[in-house]
C-alpha positions in Angstrom: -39.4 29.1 -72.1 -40.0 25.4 -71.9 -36.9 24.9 -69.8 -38.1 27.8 -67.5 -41.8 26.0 -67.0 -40.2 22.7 -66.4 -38.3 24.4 -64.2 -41.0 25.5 -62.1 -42.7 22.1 -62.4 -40.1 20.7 -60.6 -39.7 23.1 -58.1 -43.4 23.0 -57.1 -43.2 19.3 -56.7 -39.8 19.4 -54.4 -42.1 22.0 -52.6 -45.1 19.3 -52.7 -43.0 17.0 -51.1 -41.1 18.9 -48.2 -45.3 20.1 -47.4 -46.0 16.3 -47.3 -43.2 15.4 -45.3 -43.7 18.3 -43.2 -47.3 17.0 -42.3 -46.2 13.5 -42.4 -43.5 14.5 -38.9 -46.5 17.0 -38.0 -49.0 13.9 -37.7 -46.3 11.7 -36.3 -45.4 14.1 -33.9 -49.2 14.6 -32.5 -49.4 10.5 -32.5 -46.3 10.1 -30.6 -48.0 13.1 -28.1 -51.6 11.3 -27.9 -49.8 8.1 -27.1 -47.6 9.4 -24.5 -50.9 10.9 -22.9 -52.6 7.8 -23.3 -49.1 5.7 -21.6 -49.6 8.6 -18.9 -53.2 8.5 -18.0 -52.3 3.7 -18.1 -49.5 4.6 -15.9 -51.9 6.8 -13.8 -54.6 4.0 -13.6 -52.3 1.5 -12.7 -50.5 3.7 -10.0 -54.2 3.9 -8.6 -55.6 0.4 -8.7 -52.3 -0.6 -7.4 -52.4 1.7 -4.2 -56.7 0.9 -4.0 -55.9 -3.3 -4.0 -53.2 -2.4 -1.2 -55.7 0.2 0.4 -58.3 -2.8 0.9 -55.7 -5.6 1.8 -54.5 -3.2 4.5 -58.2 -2.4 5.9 -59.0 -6.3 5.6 -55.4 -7.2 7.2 -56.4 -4.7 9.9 -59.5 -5.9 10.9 -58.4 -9.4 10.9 -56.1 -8.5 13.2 -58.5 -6.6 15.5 -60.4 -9.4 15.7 -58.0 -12.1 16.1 -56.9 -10.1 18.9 -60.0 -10.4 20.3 -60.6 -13.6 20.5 -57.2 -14.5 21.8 -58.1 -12.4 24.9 -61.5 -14.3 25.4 -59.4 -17.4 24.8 -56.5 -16.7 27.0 -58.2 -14.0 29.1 -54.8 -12.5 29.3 -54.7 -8.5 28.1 -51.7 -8.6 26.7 -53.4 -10.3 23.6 -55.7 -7.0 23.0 -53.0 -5.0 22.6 -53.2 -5.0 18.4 -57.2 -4.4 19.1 -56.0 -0.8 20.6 -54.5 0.3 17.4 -56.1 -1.6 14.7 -59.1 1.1 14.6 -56.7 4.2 14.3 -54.7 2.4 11.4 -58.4 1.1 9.5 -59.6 5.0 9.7 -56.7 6.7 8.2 -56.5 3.5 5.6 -60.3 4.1 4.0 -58.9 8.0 4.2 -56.0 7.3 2.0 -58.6 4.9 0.2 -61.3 7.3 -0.1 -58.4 10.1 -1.9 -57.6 7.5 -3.8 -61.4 6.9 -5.3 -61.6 10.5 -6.0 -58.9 10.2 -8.1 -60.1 7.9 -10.6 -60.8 9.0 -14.2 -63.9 7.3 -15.1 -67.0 8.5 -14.0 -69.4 6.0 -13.4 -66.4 3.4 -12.3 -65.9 6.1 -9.6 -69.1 7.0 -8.5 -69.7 3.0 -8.3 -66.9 2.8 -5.9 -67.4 6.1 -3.8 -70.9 4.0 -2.9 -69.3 1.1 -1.8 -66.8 2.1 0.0 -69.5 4.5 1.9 -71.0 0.8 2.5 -67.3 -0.4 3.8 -67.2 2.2 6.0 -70.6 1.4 7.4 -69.8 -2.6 7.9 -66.5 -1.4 9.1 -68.1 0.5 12.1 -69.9 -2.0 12.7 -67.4 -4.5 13.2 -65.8 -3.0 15.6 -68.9 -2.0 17.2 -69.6 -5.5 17.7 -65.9 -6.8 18.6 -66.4 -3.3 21.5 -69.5 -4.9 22.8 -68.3 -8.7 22.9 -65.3 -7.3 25.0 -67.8 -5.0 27.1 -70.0 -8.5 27.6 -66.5 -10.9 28.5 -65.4 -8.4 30.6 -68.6 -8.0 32.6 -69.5 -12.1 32.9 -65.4 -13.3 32.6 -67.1 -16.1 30.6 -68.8 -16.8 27.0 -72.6 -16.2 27.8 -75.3 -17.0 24.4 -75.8 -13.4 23.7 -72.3 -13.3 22.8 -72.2 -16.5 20.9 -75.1 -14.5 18.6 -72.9 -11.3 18.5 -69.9 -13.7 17.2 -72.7 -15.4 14.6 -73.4 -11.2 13.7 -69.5 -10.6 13.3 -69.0 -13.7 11.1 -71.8 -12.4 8.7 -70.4 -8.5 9.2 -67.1 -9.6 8.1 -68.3 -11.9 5.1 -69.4 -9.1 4.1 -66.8 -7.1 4.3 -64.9 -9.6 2.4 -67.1 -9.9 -0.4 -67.7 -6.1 -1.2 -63.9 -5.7 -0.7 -63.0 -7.9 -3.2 -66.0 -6.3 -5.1 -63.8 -3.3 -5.3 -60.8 -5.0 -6.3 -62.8 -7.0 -9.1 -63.7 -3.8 -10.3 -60.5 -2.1 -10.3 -58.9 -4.6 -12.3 -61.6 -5.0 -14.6 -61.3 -0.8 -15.3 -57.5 -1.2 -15.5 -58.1 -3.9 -18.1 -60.4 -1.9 -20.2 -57.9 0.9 -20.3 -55.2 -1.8 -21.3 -57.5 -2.7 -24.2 -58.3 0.9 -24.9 -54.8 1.7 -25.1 -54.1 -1.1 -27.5 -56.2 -0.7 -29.8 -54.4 3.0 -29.7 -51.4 1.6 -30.1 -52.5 -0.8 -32.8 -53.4 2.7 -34.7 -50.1 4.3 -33.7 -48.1 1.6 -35.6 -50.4 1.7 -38.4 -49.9 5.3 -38.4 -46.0 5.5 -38.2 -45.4 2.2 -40.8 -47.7 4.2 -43.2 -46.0 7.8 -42.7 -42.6 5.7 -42.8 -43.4 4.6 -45.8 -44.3 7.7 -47.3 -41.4 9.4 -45.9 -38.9 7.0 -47.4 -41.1 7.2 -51.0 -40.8 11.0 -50.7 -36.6 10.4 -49.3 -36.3 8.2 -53.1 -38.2 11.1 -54.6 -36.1 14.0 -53.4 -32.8 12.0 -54.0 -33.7 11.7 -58.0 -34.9 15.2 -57.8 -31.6 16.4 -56.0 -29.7 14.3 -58.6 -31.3 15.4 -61.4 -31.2 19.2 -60.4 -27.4 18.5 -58.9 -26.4 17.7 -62.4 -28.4 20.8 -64.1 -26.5 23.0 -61.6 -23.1 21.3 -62.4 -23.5 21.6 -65.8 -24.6 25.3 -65.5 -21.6 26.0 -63.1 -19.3 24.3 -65.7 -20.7 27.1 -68.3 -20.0 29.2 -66.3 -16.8 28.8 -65.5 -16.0 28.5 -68.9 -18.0 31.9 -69.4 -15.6 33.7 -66.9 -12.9 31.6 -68.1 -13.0 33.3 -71.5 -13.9 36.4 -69.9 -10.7 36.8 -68.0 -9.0 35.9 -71.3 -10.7 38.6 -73.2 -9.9 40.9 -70.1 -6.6 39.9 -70.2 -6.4 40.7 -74.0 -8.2 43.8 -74.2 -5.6 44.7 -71.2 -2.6 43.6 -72.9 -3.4 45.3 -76.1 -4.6 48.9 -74.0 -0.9 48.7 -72.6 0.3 48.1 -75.8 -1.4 51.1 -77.1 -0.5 53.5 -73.9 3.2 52.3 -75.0 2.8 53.6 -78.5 1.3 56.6 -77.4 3.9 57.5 -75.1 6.8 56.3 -77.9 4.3 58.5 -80.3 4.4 61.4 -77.9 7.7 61.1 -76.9 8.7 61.0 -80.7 6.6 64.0 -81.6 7.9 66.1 -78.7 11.7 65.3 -80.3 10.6 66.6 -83.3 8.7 69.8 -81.8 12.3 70.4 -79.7 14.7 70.1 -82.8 11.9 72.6 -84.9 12.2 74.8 -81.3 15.7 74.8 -81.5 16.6 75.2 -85.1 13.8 78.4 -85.0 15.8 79.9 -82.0 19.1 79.3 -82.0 19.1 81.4 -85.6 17.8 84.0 -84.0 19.5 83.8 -81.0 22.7 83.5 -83.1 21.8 86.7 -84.8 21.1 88.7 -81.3 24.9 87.6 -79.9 26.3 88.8 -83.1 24.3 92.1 -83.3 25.3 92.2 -79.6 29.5 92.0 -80.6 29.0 94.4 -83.1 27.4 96.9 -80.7 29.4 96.5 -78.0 32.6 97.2 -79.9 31.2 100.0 -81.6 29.7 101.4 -78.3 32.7 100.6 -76.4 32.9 99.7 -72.6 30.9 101.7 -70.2 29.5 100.5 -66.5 25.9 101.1 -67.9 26.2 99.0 -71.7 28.4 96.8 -69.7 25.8 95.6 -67.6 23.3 95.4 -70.0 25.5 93.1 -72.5 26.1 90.9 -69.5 22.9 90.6 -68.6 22.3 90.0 -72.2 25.1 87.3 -72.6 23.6 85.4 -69.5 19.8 85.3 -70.7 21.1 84.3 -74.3 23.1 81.5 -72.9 20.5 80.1 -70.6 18.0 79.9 -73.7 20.8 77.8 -75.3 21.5 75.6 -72.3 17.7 75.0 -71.9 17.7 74.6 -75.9 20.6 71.9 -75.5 18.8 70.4 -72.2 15.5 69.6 -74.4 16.7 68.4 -77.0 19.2 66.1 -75.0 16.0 65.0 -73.0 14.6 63.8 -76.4 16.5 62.5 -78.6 17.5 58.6 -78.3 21.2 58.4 -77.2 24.1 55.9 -78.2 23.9 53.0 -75.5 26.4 51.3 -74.4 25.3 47.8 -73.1 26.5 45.8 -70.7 25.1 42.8 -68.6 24.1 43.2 -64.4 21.9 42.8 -61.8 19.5 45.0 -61.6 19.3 45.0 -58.0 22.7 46.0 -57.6 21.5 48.6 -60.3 18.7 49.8 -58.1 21.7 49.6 -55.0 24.0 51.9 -57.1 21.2 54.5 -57.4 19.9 54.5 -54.0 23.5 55.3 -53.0 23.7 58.1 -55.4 20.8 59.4 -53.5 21.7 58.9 -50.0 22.3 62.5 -49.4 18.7 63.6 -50.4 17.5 60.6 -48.1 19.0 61.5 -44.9 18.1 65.6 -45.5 14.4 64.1 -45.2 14.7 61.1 -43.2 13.2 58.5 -45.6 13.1 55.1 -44.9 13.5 52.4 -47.6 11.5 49.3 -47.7 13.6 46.6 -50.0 11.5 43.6 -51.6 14.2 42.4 -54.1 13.7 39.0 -56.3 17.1 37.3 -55.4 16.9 34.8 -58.2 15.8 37.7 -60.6 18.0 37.6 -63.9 20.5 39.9 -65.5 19.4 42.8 -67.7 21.4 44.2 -70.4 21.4 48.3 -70.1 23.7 51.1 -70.2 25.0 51.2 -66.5 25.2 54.8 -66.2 22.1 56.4 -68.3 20.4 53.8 -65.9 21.1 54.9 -62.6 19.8 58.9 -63.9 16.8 57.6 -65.3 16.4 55.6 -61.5 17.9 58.1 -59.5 15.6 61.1 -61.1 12.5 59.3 -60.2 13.9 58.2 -56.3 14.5 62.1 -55.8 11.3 62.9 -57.2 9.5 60.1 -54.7 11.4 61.4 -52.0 11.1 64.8 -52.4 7.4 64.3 -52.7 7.1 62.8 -49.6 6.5 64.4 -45.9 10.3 64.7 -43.7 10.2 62.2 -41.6 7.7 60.5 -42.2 8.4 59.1 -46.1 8.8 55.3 -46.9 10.3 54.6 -50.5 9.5 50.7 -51.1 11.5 49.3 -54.1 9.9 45.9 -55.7 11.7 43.7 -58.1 10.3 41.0 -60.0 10.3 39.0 -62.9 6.6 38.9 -64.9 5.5 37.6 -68.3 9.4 37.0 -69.5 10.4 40.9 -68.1 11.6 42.5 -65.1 9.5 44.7 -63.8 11.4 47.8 -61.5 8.4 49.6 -59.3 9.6 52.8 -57.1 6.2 53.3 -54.9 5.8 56.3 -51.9 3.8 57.2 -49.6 3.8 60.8 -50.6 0.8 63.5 -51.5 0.1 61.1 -54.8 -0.7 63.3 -58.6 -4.4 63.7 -59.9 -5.1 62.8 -63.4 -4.4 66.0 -64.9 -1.0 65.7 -63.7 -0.9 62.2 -64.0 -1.5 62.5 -68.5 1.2 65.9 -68.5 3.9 63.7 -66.1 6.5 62.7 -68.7 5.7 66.5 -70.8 9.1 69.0 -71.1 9.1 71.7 -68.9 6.2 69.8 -66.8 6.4 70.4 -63.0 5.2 71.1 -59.8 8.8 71.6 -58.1 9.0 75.1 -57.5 12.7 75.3 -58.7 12.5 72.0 -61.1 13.2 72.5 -64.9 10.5 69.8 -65.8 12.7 67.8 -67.5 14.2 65.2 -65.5 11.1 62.4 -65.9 11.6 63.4 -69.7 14.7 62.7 -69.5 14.1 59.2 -67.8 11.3 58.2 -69.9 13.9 59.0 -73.3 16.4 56.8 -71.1 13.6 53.7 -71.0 12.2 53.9 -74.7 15.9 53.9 -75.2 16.4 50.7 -73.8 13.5 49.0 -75.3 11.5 49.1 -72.3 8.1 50.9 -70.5 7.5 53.4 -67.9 3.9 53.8 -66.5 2.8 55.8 -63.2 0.0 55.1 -61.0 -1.1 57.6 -58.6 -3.7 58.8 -56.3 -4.2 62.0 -54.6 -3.3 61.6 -51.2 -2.0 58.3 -51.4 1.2 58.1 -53.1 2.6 57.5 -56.5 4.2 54.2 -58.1 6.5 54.0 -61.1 6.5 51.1 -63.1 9.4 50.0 -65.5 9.4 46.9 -67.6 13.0 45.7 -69.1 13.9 43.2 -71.3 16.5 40.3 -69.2 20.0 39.8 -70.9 20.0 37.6 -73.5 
């Protein structure tokens, strides 16, 4: 329970953490998006003082040259020199235009409304600049000479364009002073910003050391637990392993067991009827030859000579099929074994056009067997596998192996497969579903294995085929 709750503990501070660090990038994040706004809105202000400077030097340039023009054609009296006069009024109105956009542009109120006034003010001196510079040029024009009035009017410019000057430069004084309060406003921003992300850094790499130990400390839990459990399954598959060893074990006494007690039951069957039987041919002798030879009592003691022998073939057949035979060893391959039987069989295979898959160990050793008893006990289950199997369209696959110090023989089709009834009454006498078998030819085989010392098993599914499995001792 205490490991559970410590547990928990330290999950709810890894949790802690990842929150903090989650705010921590959610802060910085919202920092880094106020500063860019406030680098935006600089970058605005600049753009806009920048373009309202130029917007004044170019009205100021303009009327300079207006009036220098001017004067040079009072001076010279020569036209040509008024020819900058002609456009500098065009170029000064759609200048304060641009300029006047320009003040409507800018962010802080009362800076704004401060320069909307004088620039309304500009506009006014402006007009009347050029009103003056009109009437100067009206007066030379009319007299061809300087006359007093027009000295006065030059007196009147000089103080119109002080002005001008002075409130122009007004403007830019002010735009610079507004660009360098938003310079100090964004530094002390800034200065915040850094304090801000060396503080969350901080804490971020504090929370990094944290979640390292925390990952190390949990890393090794998990290892440790992983080992355990490894070493859990480990024995596991051991037991498994066991427990499956010792269940084939038993299936192979209980098929030795079986195959014993069915021996026994076939020699008590054929002792019981053969006396009998022996009894019925010689009551048979005695009444034929007292009876004599007709066509009707022939017939019948025919009929009863051929029934009584077929009980004591099938008599002689089971207890052949069960009792263990003299072997008589001899060392070989038993892929050339396998070879031998398929050959035996070749008949049956081209009648229904089975193909045979091969997947023989090359290097597989020797096995000491009796050669011939062999090849039945192989050959019965190939025709059983083939015979089981659709014309056509059946494929016999042969697998040899070695496993665990044995060879291991498996005979698999692909044929309509036994269900489990059939599958625990396979190896029984007189056990079939051929419908002209005796039942006694995988009897027969499974007496030839036990013979040899070895296994016979059958795996089958209904629909799916049906795989014999025999395990041999190798030649010693």
């Amino acid at each position: 329970m205490k490991r559970i709750i410590d547990k928990l503990k330290i999950h709810n501070r890894i949790r802690v953490g990842y929150g903090t660090a989650f705010f921590l990038l959610l802060i910085s994040y919202l920092v880094t998006l106020l500063a860019n706004r406030q680098l935006l809105s600089q970058a605005e202000f600049v753009d806009h003082t920048n373009k309202t400077i130029t917007h004044l030097e170019r009205i100021m340039s303009d009327i300079k040259d207006g009036e220098t023009s001017v004067r040079g054609y009072m001076l010279m009296k020569d036209a040509r020199f008024l020819e900058p006069w002609y456009t500098s009024k065009s170029r000064v109105d759609s200048t304060y235009l641009l300029l006047k956009n320009e003040t409507a542009r800018i962010l802080r109120k009362e800076t704004a409304l401060i320069q909307q006034q004088r620039l309304d003010t500009l506009h006014q001196l402006i007009e009347e600049k050029f009103r003056l510079l009109r009437e100067g040029i009206d007066s030379f024009n009319s007299s061809n000479r300087l006359t007093g009035s027009m000295r006065l009017k030059a007196y009147e410019g000089k103080r119109n364009m002080d002005m001008i000057r002075r409130l122009i430069l007004r403007m830019q004084i002010t735009e610079n002073v507004s660009l360098d309060k938003l310079k100090n406003d964004v530094q002390s921003v800034f200065k915040w910003l850094n304090v801000i992300i060396v503080v969350s850094l901080v804490i971020a790499f504090l929370l990094l050391i944290f979640g390292f130990l925390m990952y190390m400390r949990e890393n090794k839990a998990r290892r440790e637990a992983d080992k355990k459990v490894q070493q859990y399954q480990e024995q596991l598959r051991e037991r498994i392993m066991e427990l499956r060893n010792v269940n084939k074990e038993l299936l192979q006494m209980r098929s030795i067991e079986k195959f014993a007690s069915t021996g026994r039951i076939a020699r008590t069957i054929a002792h019981e009827v053969r006396n009998p039987l022996t009894n019925i041919n010689l009551a048979m002798e005695q009444l034929k030859a007292e009876i004599g030879e007709g066509d009707d009592s022939t017939i019948l003691f025919e009929m009863v000579q051929r029934n009584s022998k077929r009980i004591n073939q099938l008599i002689t057949d089971l207890l052949n099929s069960t009792k263990f035979a003299e072997l008589s060893y001899g060392k070989t391959s038993v892929n050339t074994l396998v070879d031998e039987s398929l050959e035996l069989a070749k008949d049956r295979m081209v009648l229904y056009n089975t193909t045979v898959h091969k997947q023989y160990n090359p290097d597989i050793c020797d096995v000491a067997v009796d050669k011939e008893k062999m090849k039945i006990a192989f050959l019965n289950i190939i025709v059983n596998a083939i015979e089981a199997m659709e014309p056509g369209k059946g494929i016999l696959t042969i697998t040899t192996r070695a496993e665990h110090n044995k060879c291991i023989i498996e005979i698999a089709d692909n044929g309509s497969g036994m269900d489990k009834e059939s599958q625990g009454r396979l190896f029984e006498p007189y056990f079939t579903s051929k419908p002209k078998g005796n039942g006694l030819g995988l009897t027969n085989t499974q007496n030839i294995i036990l013979n040899h010392k070895g296994t016979i098993q059958a795996e089958s599914e209904k629909g799916k085929g049906t795989t014999f499995i025999i395990t041999l001792d190798f030649a010693v």
